[in-house]
N, C-alpha and C positions, 0 to 999 in steps of 0.2 A: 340848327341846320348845318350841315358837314359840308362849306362853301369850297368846291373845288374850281380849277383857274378856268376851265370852259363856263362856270356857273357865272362868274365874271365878266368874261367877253360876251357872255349871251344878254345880261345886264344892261351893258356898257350901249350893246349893237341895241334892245330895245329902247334906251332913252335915247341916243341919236334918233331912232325910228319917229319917237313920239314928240321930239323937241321940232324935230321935221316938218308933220301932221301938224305941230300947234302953228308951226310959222307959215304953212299953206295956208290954213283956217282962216287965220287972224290977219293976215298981213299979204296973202295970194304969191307967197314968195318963199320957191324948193332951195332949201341950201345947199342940200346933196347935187342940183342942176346946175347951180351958181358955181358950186368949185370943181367939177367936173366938166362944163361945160353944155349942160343940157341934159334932156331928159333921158336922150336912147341913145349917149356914149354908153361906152364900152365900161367903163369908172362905174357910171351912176348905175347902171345894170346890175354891176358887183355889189354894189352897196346896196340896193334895193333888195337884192335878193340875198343878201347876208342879213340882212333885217327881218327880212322873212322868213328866212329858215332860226334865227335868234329866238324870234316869237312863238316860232312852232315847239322849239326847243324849251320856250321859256315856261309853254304849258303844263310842262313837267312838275315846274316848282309848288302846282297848287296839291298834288299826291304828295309830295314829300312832304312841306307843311302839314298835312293833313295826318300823315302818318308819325308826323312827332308830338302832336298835341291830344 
């Protein structure tokens, strides 16, 4: 797979996303809220939704896998 540097940051943004989700799950405790300072600053909004658009982006990877094998 021909990994270029947004394929990285998109990476990067879904395991924050998912390390997040495991520490909500497991332990009822937002990281992203913790060092931002809550759930509906300004901070955690950006990061919530660079997360989600990461993942939207990240859907890509399963075509391009797809089309090298």
């Amino acid at each position: 797979m021909n990994t270029k540097p947004v394929d990285i940051i998109a990476l990067t943004l879904i395991i924050i996303g998912a390390i997040n989700w495991g520490l909500i799950g497991f332990f009822r405790f937002d990281l992203v809220a913790a060092i931002f300072g809550g759930m509906d600053t300004a901070g955690s909004r950006i990061v919530y939704a660079l997360v989600g658009l990461a993942a939207l982006y990240g859907l890509t990877f399963f075509n391009r896998i797809r089309n090298e094998v």
